[in-house]
N, C-alpha and C positions, 0 to 999 in steps of 0.2 A: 332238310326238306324230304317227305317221303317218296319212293318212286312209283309210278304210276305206269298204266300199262301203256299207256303213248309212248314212254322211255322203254319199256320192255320191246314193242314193237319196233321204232325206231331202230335200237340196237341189233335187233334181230333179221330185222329186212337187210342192214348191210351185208348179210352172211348170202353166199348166188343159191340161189333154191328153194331159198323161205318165201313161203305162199299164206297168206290170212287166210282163215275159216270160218269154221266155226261151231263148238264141240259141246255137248249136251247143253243150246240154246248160250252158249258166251263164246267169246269171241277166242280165238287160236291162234297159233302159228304152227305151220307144217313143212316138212322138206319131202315131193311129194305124198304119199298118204299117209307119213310118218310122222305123230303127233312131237312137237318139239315144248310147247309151254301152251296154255292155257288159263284163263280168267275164269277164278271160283266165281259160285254166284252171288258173293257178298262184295266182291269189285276190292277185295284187300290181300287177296290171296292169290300167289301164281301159283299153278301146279307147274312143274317145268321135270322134264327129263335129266336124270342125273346120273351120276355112277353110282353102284350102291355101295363101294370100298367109300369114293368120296364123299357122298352121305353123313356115313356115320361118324365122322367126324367132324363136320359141320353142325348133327344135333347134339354131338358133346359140346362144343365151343361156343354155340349163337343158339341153345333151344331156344330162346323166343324169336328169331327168326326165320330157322327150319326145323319146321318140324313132319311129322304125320299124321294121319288120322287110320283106325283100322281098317278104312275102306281102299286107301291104299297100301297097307302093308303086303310086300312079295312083289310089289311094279318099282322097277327103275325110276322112280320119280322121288320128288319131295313139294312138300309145301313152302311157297316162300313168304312170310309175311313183308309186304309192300310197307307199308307202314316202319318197319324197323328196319329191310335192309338197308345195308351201304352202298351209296351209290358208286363206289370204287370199286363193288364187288359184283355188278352187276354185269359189265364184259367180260369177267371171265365167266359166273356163271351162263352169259347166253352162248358163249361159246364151247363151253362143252356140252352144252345140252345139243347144240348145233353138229357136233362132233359125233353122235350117239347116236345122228341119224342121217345124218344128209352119207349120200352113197360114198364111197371108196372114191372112186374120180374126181368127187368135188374134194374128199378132204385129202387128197393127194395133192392136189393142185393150188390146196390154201393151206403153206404149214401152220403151225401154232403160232399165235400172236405171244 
């Protein structure tokens, strides 16, 4: 079953800080004004905040799940195709994207799952 941004959000909202938005006309998720993922305007693509070490090894292992386009290459982000990822892999990635912004006090206070 592919995942959909309702399970994006869902997982996301559990994290204290995440706030919906909503970012060049699609819908967001933000830990205050810090963009955490994001709904490309095709409804199949997350953009979501990531490491860039952990990146790149996600586009060696799953390119057709993440990837990029040249409009973001140099931003802390990736593409995720909805459509192909794993739904097993989807808490960890919202959780690090979660990681990458929500302030010091919050991820003090919540260690890693």
């Amino acid at each position: 079953m592919p995942a959909t941004y309702d399970i994006i959000r869902r997982l996301a909202l559990a994290w204290p800080g995440v706030e919906e938005g909503m970012s060049y006309g699609t819908p967001s998720l933000h830990v205050g004004k810090k963009l955490m993922a994001r709904l490309r305007e095709d409804g199949e693509t997350l953009v979501l905040k990531v490491d860039p070490i952990h990146r790149a090894s996600l586009f060696e292992r799953e390119p057709d799940t993440f990837f990029t386009t040249d409009h973001y290459r140099g931003y802390p982000v990736m593409l995720v195709n909805l459509l192909a990822v794993r739904a097993d892999a989807l808490p960890a990635l919202i959780e690090g994207a979660w990681r990458l912004v929500a302030p010091k006090r919050l991820r003090s206070a919540h260690p890693a799952r």
